[in-house]
C-alpha positions as CSV (number, residue, x, y, z in Angstrom):
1,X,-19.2,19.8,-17.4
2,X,-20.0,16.1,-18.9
3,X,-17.1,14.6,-20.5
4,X,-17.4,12.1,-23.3
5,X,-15.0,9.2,-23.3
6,X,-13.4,7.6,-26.3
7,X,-11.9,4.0,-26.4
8,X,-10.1,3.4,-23.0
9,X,-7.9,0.1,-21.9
10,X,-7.4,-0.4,-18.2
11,X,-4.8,-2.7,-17.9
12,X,-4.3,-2.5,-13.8
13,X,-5.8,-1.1,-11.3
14,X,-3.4,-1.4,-7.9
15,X,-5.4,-1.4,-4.3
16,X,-5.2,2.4,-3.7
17,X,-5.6,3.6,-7.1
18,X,-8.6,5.5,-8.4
19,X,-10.4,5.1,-12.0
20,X,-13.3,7.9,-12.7
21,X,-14.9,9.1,-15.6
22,X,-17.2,12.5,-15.4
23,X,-17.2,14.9,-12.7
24,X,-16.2,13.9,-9.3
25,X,-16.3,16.8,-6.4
26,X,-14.2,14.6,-3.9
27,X,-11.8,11.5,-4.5
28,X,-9.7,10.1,-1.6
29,X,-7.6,6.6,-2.7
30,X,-7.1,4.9,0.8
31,X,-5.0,1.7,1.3
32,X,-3.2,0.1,4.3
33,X,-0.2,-2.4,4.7
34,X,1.6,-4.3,7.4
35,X,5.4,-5.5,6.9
36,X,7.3,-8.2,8.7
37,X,10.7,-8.3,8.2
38,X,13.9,-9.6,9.9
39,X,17.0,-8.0,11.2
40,X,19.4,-7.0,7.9
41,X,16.0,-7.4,5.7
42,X,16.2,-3.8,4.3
43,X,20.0,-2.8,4.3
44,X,20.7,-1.2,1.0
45,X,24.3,-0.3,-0.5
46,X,26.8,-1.8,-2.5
47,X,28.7,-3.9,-0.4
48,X,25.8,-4.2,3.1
49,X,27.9,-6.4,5.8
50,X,25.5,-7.4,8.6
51,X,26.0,-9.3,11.5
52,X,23.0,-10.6,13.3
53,X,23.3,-13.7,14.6
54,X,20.6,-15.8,16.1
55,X,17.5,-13.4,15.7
56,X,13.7,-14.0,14.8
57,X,10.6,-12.1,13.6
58,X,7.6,-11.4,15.5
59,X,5.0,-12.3,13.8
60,X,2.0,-12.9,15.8
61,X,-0.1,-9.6,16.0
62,X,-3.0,-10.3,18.9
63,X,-5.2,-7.3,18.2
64,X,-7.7,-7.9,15.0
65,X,-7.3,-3.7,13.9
66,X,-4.1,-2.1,13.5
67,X,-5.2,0.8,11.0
68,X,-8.7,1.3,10.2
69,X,-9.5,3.0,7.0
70,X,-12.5,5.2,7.2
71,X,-15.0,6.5,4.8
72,X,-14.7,10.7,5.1
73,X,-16.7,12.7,3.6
């Protein structure tokens, strides 16, 4: 069924989000992300008490493809 569209304002659009207008039979919002983070980095609570010491954060990743995101239809 067409639809007709009045005024619209798109503020944002984030990396996985999907924006349509009229019929659609398939949509699929795909996105990816990597996080590098240190020992204590997500503790969450009130009062977190952490004791670490020396420690360090691999960051070096070797291999160019870690999660491909692929076109399905």
């Amino acid at each position: 069924m067409p639809a007709f569209v009045g005024n619209i304002k798109i503020v944002s659009v984030g990396s996985s989000a999907i924006v349509q207008f009229g019929d659609a039979i398939f949509l699929s919002p795909k996105s990816t992300s990597k996080t590098f983070a240190g020992s204590g980095s997500f503790n969450t609570g009130d009062f977190p008490l952490t004791n670490s010491g020396l420690n360090m954060t691999n960051t070096l990743d070797n291999d160019v493809i870690d999660d491909t995101v692929t076109k399905t239809l």
